[in-house]
N, C-alpha and C positions, 0 to 999 in steps of 0.2 A: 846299597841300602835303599828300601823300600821309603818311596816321596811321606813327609807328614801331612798331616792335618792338625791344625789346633784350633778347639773352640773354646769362644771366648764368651763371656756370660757377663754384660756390663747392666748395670742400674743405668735407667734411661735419664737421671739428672740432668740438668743442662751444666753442672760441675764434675760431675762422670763422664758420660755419655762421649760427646767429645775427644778427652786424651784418651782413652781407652781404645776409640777408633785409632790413634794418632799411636801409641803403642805396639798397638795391631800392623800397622805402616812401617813403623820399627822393625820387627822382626821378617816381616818379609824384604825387607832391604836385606837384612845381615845375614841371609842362609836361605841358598836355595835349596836347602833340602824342605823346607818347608812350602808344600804344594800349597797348600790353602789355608784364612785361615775362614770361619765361618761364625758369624757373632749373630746368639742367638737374639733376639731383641722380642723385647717387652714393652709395654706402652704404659704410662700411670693417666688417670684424667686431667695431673695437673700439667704433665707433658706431654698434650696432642700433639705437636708436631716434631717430634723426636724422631719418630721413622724419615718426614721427609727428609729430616737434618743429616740420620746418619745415610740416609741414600746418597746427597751432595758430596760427604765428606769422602765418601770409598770412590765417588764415580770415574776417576784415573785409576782405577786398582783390579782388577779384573781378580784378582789372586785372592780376593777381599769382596765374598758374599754375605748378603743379611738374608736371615732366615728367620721370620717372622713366626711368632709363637702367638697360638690362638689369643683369643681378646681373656683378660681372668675374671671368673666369675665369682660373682657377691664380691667386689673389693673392700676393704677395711671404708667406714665413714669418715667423709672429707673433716669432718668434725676432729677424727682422732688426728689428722695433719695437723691442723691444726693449733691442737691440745699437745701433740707429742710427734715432733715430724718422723724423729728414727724408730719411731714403735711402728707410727703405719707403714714405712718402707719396709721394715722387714717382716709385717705381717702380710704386705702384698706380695713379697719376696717367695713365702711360703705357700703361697697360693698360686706361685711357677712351679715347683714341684712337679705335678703330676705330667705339666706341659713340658717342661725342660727332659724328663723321664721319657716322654715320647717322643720326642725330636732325638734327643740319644737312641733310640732304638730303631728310629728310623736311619740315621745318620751310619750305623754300625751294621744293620741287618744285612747289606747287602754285602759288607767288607768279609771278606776271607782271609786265604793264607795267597794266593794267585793275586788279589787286588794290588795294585800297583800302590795305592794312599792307605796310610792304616793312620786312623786316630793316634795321636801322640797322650793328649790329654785336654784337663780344663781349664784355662785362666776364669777366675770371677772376681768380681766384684768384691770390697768385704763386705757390703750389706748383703750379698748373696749367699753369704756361708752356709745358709742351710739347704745350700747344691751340692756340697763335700756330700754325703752320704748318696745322692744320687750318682757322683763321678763313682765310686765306690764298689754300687752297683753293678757297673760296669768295667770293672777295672780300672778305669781310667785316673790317674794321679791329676790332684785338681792343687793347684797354684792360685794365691791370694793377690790380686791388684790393688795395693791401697793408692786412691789418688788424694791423700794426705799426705803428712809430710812423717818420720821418723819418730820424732819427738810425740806425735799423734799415738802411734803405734805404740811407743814406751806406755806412753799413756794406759791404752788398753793393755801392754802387758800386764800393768799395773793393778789396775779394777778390778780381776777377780780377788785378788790375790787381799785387795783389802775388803771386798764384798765377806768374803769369809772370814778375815777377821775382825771386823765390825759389826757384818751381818745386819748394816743401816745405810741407806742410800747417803748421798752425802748432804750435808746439815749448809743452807744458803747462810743460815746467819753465824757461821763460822767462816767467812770470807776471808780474815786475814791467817786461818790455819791454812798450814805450808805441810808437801808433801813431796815425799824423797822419791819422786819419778824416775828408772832406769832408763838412764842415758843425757838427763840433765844436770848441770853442776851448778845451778841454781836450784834450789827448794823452788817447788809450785803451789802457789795459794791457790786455796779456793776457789777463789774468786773468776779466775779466768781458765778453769776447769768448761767443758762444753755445758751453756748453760740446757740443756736436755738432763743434765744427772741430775737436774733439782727438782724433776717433772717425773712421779715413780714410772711412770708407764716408758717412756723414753729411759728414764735408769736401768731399766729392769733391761728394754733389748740393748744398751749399751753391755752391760753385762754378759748376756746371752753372746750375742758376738764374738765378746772379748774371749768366751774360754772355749768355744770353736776354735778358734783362728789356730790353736796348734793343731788340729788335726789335719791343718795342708802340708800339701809337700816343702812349700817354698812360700814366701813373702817375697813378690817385687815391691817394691815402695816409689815412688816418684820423687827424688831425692837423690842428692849427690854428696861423698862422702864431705869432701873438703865445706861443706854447707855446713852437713849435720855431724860434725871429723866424733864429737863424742856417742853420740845415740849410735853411730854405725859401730863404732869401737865394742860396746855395750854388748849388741846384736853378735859382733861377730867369734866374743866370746863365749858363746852356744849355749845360751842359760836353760837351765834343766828344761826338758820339755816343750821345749820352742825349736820351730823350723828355722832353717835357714834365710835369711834376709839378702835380697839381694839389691844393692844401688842400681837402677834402672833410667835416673832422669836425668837434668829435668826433661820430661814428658810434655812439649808444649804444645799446646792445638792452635796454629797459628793464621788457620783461617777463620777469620771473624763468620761469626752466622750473619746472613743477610738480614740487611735493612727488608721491610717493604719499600721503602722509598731509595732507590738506589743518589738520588739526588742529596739523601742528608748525609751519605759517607763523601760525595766531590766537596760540598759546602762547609763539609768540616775541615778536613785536608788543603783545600782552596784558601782556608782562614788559617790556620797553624802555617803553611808557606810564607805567610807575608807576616811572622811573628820571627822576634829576635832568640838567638839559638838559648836554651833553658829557660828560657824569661815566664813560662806558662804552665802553672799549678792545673793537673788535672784531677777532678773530682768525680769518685764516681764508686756508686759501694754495692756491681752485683748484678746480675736479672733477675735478682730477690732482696735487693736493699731497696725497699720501696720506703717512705719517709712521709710522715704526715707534715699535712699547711705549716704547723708551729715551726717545727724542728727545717723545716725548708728557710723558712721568713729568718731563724736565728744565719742558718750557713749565708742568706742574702746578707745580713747584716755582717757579717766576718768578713766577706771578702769588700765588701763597702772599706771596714776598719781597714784591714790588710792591706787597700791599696796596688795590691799582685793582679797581674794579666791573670785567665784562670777560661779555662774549657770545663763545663759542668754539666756531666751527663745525669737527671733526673730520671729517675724509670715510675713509672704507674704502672698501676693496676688496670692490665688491658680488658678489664671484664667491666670498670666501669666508663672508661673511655674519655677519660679527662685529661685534657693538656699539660704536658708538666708548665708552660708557659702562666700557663692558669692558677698556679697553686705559689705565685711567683708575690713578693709584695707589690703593693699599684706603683707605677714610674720606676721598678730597680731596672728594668730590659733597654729602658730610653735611657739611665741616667748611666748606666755600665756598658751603653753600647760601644764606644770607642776602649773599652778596657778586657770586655771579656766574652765569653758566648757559651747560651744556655740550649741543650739541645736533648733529646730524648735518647734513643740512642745511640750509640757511640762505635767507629769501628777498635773497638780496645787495643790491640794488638798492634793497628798504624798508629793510633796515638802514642801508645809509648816508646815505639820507635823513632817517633818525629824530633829529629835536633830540636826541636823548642819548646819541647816538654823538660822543665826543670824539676819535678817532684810529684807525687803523685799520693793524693787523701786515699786511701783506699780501707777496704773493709777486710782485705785480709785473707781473702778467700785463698788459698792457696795456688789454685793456677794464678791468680794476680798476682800473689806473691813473687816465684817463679817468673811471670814475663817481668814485673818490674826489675827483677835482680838480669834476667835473661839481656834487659837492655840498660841497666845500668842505672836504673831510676829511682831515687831514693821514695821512702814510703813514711810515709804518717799516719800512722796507727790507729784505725778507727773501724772494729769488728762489731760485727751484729748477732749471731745467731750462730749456729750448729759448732765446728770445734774454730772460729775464727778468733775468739779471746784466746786460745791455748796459743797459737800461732803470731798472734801478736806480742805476746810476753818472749816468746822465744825468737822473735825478729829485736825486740829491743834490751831485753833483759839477758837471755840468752846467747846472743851472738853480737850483739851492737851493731845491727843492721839497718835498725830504723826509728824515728821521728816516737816520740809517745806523745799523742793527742789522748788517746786513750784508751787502757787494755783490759779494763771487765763491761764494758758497754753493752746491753743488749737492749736489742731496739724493741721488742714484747714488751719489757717494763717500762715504757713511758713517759722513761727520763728526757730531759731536754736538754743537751749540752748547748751552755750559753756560746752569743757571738764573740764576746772577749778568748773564751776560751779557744774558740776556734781560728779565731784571729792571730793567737797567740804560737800556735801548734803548725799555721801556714807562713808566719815569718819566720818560725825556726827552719822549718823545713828548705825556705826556698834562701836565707839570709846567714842562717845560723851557723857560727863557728863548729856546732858539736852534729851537725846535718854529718851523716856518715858517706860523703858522697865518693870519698876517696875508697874506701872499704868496700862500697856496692860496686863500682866500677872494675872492681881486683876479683869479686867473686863472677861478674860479668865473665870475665875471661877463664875463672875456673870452671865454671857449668861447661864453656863452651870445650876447655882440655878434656874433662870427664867425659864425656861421647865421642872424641876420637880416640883412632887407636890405643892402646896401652892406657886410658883415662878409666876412674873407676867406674864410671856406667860400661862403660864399654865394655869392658869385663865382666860388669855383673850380668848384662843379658848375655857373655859368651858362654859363662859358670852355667846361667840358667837351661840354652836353649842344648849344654851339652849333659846336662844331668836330666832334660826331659827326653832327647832325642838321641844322646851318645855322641860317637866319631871323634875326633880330636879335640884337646881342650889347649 
């Protein structure tokens, strides 16, 4: 059989971007029949250094090139990110097109029936679905990457399906109406629905998406069955019109992106050594949970109350250049120095492996998710933005995976969750009889069965790489 190729077409997110290379890493482990895989990469202005990133990440991989797609022209206004972050990703998405179009025909032109590598096909991104018609073009059978979670996905099965029978984006001040999402056994409110569906411009490409996504071949999802045992069930009862889903994860990107300062990843690590094993509440929502002075000065005040040892990584905004030290209230840094440490950023990945990480604030993101379960760390429930409320109801409500601090929070509207509260949500977590710590540590070891042999990720990329490429299943 003649070597593959597969290319890969990821969103340059710094929530994408990442496992998607680490995926790519995947499958050139599991089969060498696959010669190459080749990821075309795109750049947004609010992720300039994504090329250097995904340079770093492949530079052991020889088998694993970037082929850089011209710069796109007239991008959507930083204004519509803004106003609606998934409207503008996937109007910049559409503005790959022409370029993605070229690079295909460059990538093919020279292939024959004698070429030793023949394109297999496309993995994308799901903000990239409107490259299915371009794989199309080509022949090429194009496969969806969701680096969400299953439950997500139910989600958009969902959306068109009430788009047209509502034929009204969804109503914020119906928050506590409940919705019978395929593949959850919990009704889903409102309320922690992705707060973008209550912004029409972001509804509208939520939607858009969502009735794409059957025209791929295949769904891999980042997601293991025994996680998500009913949304996979759901899926793999083949509801009309829907591709096939495959369990792929967890999908983890376990190299932290560099510091500038190689000094704050030893100073961290150096300080977590000399801390007693779980004793250390890590806090930390993102390299987009940025947090105004108010809402900072409450979290100082909670771990005051709390009394917990506690690692607290702050992220700013690098464009105005302010210390998170600085947004700190006056005397907490001198008055918590023997109890805790406040740092900018963090290496994520050693922190929650560190024995003396006993729980972990988190915002929910899904690869956090994943590493916390990955290393056994219970989670407290505190999402900000894009689908991170969906993923928090279904870590606590859904599975009894995790801590409820809080599961419709978005940090756009303003609100200020009190010290008490937070105080409250960090004892349970690091104290509390109902802390799910015995549960996360049993799924620790299921993630890790799922990716070997006979585990169902393992399976679902062998289903996958033999319905793209054939040979033995």
């Amino acid at each position: 059989m003649r070597k593959q190729e597969i290319i890969i077409v990821p969103s340059p997110g710094p929530g994408h971007l990442p496992v998607t290379i680490e995926f790519a890493k995947t499958l050139i482990k599991r089969d060498d029949r696959i010669h190459t895989i080749t990821i075309l990469h795109w750049t947004l202005p609010l992720a300039p250094q994504s090329s250097l990133f995904a340079k770093s990440l492949i530079a052991t991989q020889p088998r694993i090139r970037l082929f850089p797609l011209p710069e796109i022209q007239n991008p959507p206004p930083l204004e519509l990110f803004f106003k609606a972050s998934e409207a503008y990703i996937l109007e910049a998405t559409k503005k790959t097109v022409p370029l993605v179009r070229g690079a295909l025909s460059t990538l093919t032109s020279s292939r024959d029936g004698s070429d030793p590598v023949r394109v297999a096909g496309l993995i994308l991104d799901f903000f990239c679905v409107p490259l299915i018609e371009v794989g199309n073009e080509f022949n090429l059978p194009s496969y969806i990457f969701m680096t969400c979670s299953t439950g997500f996905l139910g989600m958009m099965k969902y959306l068109p399906e009430r788009h047209r029978r509502i034929a009204s984006k969804l109503d914020l001040s119906s928050g506590e109406s409940e919705h019978a999402i395929p593949g959850y056994v919990c009704s889903v409110p409102t309320k922690v629905m992705p707060p973008g569906q209550f912004v029409r411009e972001s509804y509208e490409a939520w939607v858009e998406i969502a009735e794409k996504l059957p025209e791929a071949k295949g769904i891999l999802v980042n997601s293991f069955t025994c996680l998500e045992q009913n949304a996979f069930d759901y899926f793999a009862r083949r509801p009309e019109n829907y591709p096939p889903v495959y369990p792929v994860g967890p999908v983890l990107s376990l190299e932290d992106r560099p510091s500038t300062d190689p000094s704050d990843r030893d100073g961290i690590m150096r300080w977590l050594g000399e801390q007693a094993e779980s004793s250390i509440v890590y806090i930390c929502f993102g390299s987009l949970g940025i947090l105004g002075s108010p809402q900072i000065k409450e979290i100082a005040r909670a771990l005051d109350l709390s009394g917990h040892r506690f690692l607290w990584s702050i992220r700013t905004n690098p464009t105005e250049k302010v210390s998170p030290y600085d947004l700190l209230p006056e005397g907490f840094r001198d008055r918590t120095a023997g109890q805790g440490l406040v740092c900018g950023w963090a290496p994520q990945v050693e922190v929650l492996a560190h024995k003396a990480i006993g729980g972990f604030v988190s915002h929910c993101g899904w690869n956090s998710v994943l590493e916390s379960l990955w290393f056994g760390v219970p989670i407290a429930t505190w999402p900000m933005y894009a689908e991170q409320q969906l993923n928090a109801f279904t870590m606590v409500k859904e599975l009894g995976l995790a801590v409820d601090l809080r599961l419709d929070y978005v940090s756009a509207y303003g609100e200020i969750v009190k010290a008490d509260e937070i105080a409250g949500a960090i004892r349970s977590l690091m104290d509390g009889e109902d802390t799910p710590r015995k549960r996360v540590k049993e799924m620790a070891e299921a993630a890790r069965k799922a990716l070997t042999d006979g585990g169902s990720s393992f399976v679902g990329v062998k289903r996958f790489v033999h319905e793209l490429i054939g040979g033995d299943f």
